[in-house]
N, C-alpha and C positions, 0 to 999 in steps of 0.2 A: 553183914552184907547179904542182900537177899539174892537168891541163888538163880541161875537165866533159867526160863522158860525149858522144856523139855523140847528136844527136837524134835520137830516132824518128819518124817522122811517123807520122800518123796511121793507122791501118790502112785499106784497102781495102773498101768495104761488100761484103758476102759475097754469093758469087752468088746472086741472086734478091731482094735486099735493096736493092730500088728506090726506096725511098722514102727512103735516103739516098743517093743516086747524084746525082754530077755533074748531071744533065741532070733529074732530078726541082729541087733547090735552084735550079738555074739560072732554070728556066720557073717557080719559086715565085718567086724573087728578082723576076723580069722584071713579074710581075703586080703583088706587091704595089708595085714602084717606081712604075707606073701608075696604081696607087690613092692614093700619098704625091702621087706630083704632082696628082691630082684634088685631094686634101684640100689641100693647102698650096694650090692655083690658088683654090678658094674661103672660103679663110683669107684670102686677098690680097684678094678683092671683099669681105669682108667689113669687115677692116682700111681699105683705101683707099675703102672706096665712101662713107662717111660724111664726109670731109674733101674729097671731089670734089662728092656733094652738095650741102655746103655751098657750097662754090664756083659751082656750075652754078644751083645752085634754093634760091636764097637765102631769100628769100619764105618757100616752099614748107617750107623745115626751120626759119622762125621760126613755125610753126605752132604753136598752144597744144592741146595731148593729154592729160588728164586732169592736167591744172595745167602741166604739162612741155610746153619747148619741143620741136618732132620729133627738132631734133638731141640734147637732154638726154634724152627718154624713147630713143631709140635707142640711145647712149653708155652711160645709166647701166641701164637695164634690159634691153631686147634684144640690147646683144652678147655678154654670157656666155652664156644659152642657144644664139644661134646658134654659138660655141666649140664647147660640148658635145654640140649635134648633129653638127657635122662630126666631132666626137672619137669619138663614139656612132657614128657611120658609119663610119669609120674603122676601130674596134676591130670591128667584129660582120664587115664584110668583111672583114679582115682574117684571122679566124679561121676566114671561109666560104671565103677563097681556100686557106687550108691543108689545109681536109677537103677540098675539090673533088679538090687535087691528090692526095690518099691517095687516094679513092674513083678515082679512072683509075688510079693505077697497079694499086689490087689488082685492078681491072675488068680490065686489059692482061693482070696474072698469071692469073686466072682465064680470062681466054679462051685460054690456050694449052693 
């Protein structure tokens, strides 16, 4: 059986070709991980804070809200939107931490 080909790796981003470099992905990486642990950290309050409620402030979440108890108008109405906000947060930074970092590095190329 003849043996595959030797892998190439990837090429080198070409000098001056910053905004694929090591240390450009790394400090993209590092932000948006920052930002996934925000979103997932208020995905978890969001997720747990309703069944702790209920727990702590019982009364309080048998409260009647336009026919619905607090914990059914919360469960059945309010937590997809609150999803979609963190998600909508999530994606719009997500996309602002990418141009931030193009905008320094061409700022870095052009000051030289």
């Amino acid at each position: 059986m003849p043996t595959p080909p030797p892998h190439d790796p990837a090429p080198s981003p070409a000098a001056g070709d910053q905004v694929h470099s090591e240390q450009f992905l790394h400090t993209l990486m590092r932000r948006q991980l920052k930002l996934s642990i925000a979103c997932a950290a208020a995905f978890l309050v969001v997720l747990l804070g309703l069944p702790l409620a209920n727990y702590f402030w019982p009364a309080l979440m048998a409260t009647r809200v336009f026919g619905f108890t607090l914990t059914w108008l919360m469960l059945g109405v309010l937590f997809f939107p609150a999803v979609w906000a963190i998600s909508w947060f999530f994606i719009r930074r997500s996309i602002w931490l990418e141009e931030d970092e193009v905008r320094q590095v061409k700022s870095e190329r052009e000051g030289r």
